[in-house]
C-alpha positions as CSV (number, residue, x, y, z in Angstrom):
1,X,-20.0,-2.0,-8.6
2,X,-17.3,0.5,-10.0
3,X,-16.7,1.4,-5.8
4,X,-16.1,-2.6,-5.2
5,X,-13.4,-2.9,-8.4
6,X,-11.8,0.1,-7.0
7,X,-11.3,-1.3,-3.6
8,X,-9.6,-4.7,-5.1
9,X,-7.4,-2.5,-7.6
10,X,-6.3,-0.7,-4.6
11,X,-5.8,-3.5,-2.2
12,X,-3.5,-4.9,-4.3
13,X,-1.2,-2.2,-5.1
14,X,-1.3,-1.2,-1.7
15,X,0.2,-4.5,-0.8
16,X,2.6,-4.3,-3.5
17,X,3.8,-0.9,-2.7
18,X,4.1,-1.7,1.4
19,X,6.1,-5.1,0.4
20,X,8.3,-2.8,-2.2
21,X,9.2,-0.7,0.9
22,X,13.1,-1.5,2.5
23,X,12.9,-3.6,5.5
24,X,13.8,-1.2,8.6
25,X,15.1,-4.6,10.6
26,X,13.8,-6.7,12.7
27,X,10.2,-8.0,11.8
28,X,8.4,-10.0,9.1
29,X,10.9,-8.2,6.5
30,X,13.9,-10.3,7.4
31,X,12.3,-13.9,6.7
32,X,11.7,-12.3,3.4
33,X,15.2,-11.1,2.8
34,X,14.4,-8.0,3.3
35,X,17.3,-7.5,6.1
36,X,19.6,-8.7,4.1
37,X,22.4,-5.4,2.5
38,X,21.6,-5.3,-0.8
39,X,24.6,-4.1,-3.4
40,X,21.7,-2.1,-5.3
41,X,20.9,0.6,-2.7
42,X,17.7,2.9,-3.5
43,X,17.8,6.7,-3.4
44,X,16.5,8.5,-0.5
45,X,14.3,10.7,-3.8
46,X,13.0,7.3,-4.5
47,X,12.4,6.0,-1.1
48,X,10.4,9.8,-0.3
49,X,8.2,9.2,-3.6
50,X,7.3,5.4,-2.5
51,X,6.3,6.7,0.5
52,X,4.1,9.4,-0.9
53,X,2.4,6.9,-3.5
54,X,1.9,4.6,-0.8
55,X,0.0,7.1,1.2
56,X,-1.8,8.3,-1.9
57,X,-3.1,4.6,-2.7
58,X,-4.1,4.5,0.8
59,X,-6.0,7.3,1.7
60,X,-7.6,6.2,-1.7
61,X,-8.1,2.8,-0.5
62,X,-9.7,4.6,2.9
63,X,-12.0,6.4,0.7
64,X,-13.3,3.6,-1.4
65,X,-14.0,1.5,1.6
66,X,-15.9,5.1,3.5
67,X,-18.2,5.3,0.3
68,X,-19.2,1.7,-0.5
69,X,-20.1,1.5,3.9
70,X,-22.3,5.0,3.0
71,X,-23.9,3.2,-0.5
72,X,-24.7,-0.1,1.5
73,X,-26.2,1.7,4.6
74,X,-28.0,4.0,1.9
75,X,-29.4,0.7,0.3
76,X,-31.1,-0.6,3.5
């Protein structure tokens, strides 16, 4: 049970923290705005540590979804 809350907490930060990313151009990003020059431009320090959180959630996410396939294959 506490595997499965896991995996839905991080699903949805995941997605937050992909959609916080800047748009590189081209893509899904620009319907969103996300190609658009924004006036508030992030730092490269702050870009670098979204990245690394993003990664962090993710091979978190990866794990969570490895452990609960091990407990249900376990169960049966």
């Amino acid at each position: 049970m506490g595997f499965s809350i896991a995996l839905i907490v991080f699903s949805g930060l995941l997605m937050l923290l992909v959609l916080m990313h800047k748009g590189k151009g081209g893509g899904l990003s620009d319907m969103f705005g996300g190609g658009m020059q924004s006036s508030v431009g992030g730092s490269s320090v702050a870009e670098r540590n979204l990245d690394r959180i993003t990664v962090v959630v993710g091979l978190l996410w990866f794990a969570c979804i490895i452990v609960l396939a091990l407990l249900m294959k376990a169960n049966t």
